[in-house]
C-alpha positions, 0 to 999 in steps of 0.5 A, a space after each residue: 688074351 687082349 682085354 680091353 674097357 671102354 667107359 662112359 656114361 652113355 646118356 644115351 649112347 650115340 653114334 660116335 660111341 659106337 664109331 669108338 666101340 668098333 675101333 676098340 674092338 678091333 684092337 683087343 680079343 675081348 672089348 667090356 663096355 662100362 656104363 659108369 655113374 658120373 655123380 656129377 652129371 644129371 642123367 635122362 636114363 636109369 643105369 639099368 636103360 643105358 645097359 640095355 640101349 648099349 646091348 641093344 646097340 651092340 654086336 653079341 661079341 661086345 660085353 656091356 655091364 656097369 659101375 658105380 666105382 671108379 672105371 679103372 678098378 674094375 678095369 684092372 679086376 677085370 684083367 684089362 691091359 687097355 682102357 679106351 677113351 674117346 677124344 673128339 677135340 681139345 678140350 676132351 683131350 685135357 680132361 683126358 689126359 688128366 684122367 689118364 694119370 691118375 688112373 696111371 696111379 691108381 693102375 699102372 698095369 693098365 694103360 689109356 687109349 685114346 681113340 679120335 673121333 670120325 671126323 664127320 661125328 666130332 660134333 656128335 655127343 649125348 648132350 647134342 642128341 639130347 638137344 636134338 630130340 627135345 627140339 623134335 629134330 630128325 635122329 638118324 644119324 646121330 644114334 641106333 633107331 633104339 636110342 630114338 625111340 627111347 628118348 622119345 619115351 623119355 621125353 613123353 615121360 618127362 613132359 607127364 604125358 605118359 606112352 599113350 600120349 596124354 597125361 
């Protein structure tokens, strides 16, 4: 059996994740998606809301959990031949390649995959739709009807006015 990762933070998961998802999943029998902590990156949801926003966002046949570790060790736990990765330009690919060796290093049973983005989703990121929502701008298109609402409530929840509204 083919098994393949694809990680990421997924604060929140957006349409070009999903793009990546159903690339990966067409090349393994089985596809794990990781929500992996990043130390370094401030998050709008708790590791528990961006599980439940992928599973929400995901078809059954996808499996979602999560890490505090590193990726590549759960990776090769899991028994993974492939660990995907997303590259939407340049810059991306640097950092990837980067973490593609030292991963190398740590696994060298598992190999990076790096899958482009859509060209039409290239511009699509986390921070992007994040920016979006903060502005009051029209979602669709840049994230499942899920993730919208969410961060809906997380704004409300960050501006203390609470679900109904009013503080």
């Amino acid at each position: 059996m083919r098994l393949g990762v694809y990680a990421g933070s997924f604060d929140p998961v957006t349409v070009g994740h999903l793009a990546v998802i159903d690339k990966a999943s067409a090349l393994v029998d089985r596809l794990v998606v990781v929500v992996a902590v990043n130390p370094d990156k401030r998050t709008w949801f708790t590791l528990e809301e961006r599980v439940q926003l992928l599973r929400q966002s995901l078809p059954s046949r996808v499996e979602v959990t999560s890490t505090t570790g590193w990726v590549v060790n759960l990776a090769r736990d899991l028994g993974a031949t492939w660990l995907f990765r997303g590259v939407r330009d340049g810059t991306d690919a640097e950092a990837e390649l980067k973490l593609a060796a030292i991963n190398a290093s740590i696994a060298p049973e598992v190999t990076t995959v790096f899958i482009t983005a859509d060209p039409r989703l290239v511009e699509v990121s986390s921070s992007r739709l994040k920016a979006e929502a903060e502005a009051g701008h029209d979602l669709a298109g840049l994230c499942p009807p899920a993730v919208a609402r969410a961060l809906a409530v997380a704004l409300e929840r960050r501006d203390g006015r609470g679900a109904s509204g009013t503080s």
